[in-house]
C-alpha positions as CSV (number, residue, x, y, z in Angstrom):
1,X,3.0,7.6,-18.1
2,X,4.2,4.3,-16.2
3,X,5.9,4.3,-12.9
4,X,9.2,2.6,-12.3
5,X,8.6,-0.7,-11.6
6,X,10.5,-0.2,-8.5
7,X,8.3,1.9,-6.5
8,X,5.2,0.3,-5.1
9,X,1.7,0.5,-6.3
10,X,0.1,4.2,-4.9
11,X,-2.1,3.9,-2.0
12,X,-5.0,5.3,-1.3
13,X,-5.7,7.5,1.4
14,X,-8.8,5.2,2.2
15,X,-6.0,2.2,1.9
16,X,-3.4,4.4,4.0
17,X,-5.9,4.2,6.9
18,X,-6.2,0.5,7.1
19,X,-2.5,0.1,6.7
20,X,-2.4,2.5,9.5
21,X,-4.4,-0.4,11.6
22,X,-2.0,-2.9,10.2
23,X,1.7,-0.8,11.4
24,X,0.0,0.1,14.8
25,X,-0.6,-4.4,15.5
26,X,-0.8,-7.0,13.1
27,X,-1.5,-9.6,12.1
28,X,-5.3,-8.4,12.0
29,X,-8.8,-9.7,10.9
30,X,-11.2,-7.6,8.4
31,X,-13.4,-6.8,11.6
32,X,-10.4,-6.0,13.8
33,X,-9.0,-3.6,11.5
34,X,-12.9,-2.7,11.1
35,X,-12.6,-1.8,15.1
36,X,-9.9,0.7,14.3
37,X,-11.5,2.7,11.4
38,X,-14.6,2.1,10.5
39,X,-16.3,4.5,13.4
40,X,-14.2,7.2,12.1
41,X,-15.0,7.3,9.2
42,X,-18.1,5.5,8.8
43,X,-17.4,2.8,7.2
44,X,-19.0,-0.8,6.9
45,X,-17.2,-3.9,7.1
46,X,-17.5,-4.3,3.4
47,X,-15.5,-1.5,3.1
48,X,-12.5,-2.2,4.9
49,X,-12.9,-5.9,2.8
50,X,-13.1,-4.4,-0.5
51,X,-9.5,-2.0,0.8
52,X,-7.9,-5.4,2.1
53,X,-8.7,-6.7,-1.0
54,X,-7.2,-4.2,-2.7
55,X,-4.1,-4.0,-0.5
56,X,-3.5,-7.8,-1.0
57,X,-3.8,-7.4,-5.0
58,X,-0.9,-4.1,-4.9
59,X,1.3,-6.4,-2.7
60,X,1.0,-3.8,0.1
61,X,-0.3,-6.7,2.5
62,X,0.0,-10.2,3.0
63,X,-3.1,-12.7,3.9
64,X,-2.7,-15.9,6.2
65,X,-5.7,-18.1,6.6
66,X,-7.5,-18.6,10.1
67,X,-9.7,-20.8,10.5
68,X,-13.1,-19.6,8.0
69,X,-11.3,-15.9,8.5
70,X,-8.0,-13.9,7.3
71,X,-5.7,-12.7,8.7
72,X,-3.7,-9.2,7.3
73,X,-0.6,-8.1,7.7
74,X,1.7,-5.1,6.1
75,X,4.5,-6.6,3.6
76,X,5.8,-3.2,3.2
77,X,7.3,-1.3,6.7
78,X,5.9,2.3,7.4
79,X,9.8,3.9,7.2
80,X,9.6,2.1,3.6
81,X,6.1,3.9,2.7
82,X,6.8,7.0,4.1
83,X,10.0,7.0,2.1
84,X,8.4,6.6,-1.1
85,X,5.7,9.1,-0.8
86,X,7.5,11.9,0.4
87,X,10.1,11.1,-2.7
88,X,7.1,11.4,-5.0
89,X,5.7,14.7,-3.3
90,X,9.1,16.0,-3.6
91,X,9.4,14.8,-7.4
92,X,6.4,15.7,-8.4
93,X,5.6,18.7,-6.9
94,X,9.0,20.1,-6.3
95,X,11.6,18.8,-9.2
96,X,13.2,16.4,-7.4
97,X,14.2,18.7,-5.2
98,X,13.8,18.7,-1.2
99,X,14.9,23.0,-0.9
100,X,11.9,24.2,-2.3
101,X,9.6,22.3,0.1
102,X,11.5,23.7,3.2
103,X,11.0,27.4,1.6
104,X,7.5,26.7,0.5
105,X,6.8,25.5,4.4
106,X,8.6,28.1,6.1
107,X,6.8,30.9,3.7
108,X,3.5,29.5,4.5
109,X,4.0,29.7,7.7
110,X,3.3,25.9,8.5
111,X,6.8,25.4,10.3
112,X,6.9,26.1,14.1
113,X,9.6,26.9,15.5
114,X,10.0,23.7,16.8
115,X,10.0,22.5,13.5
116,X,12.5,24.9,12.2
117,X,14.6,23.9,15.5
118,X,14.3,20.3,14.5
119,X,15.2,20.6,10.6
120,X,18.4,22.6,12.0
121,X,19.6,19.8,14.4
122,X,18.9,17.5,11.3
123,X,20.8,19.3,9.1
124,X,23.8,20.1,11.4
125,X,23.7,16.3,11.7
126,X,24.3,15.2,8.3
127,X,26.7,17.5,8.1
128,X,28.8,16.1,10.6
């Protein structure tokens, strides 16, 4: 099955962590963004090429020569990406349909009651 050719390319959760870098300061070189993940999860800086790489090719980040190195930055803002994901969680895992995730959360116990007291202000503000 295609995906609508207005959503973005998935990302990876290895490519989420290098975009990560990229939101947090950019523009960035391969060994830069290298600085910020490749200790944590033991990665090369091969690795965090070949992601780039892949990043540039889904249009998820934009390349600007420097000198005999790259520089990377995000084309797509982390509102924008955050937007889409949770729209496809909620689609595919929930029908469309954001209820069921608030009852799923809440039943699993994985809403504090900060949360809870958060979602309620939310609520009582789109309301308004």
């Amino acid at each position: 099955m295609a995906e609508k050719s207005d959503q973005p390319e998935r990302i990876s959760e290895a490519e989420q962590a290098v975009m990560e870098a990229l939101w947090q300061r950019s523009p960035l070189t391969a060994q830069e963004v290298c600085e910020h993940v490749c200790a944590e999860r033991d990665w090369s800086l091969n690795t965090v090429k070949t992601l780039l790489s892949r990043l540039v090719t889904k249009q998820a980040v934009a390349t600007q020569p420097d000198g005999k190195r790259f520089l990377y930055s995000p084309r797509i803002a982390r509102s924008d990406y955050l937007g889409t994901e949770s729209r496809r969680l909620v689609d595919r895992l929930f029908g469309g349909r954001a209820a069921p995730l608030f009852a799923h959360l809440a039943q699993s116990e994985a809403l504090t009651p900060d949360d809870i007291a958060e979602i309620e202000a939310l609520l009582k503000e789109l309301k308004s």
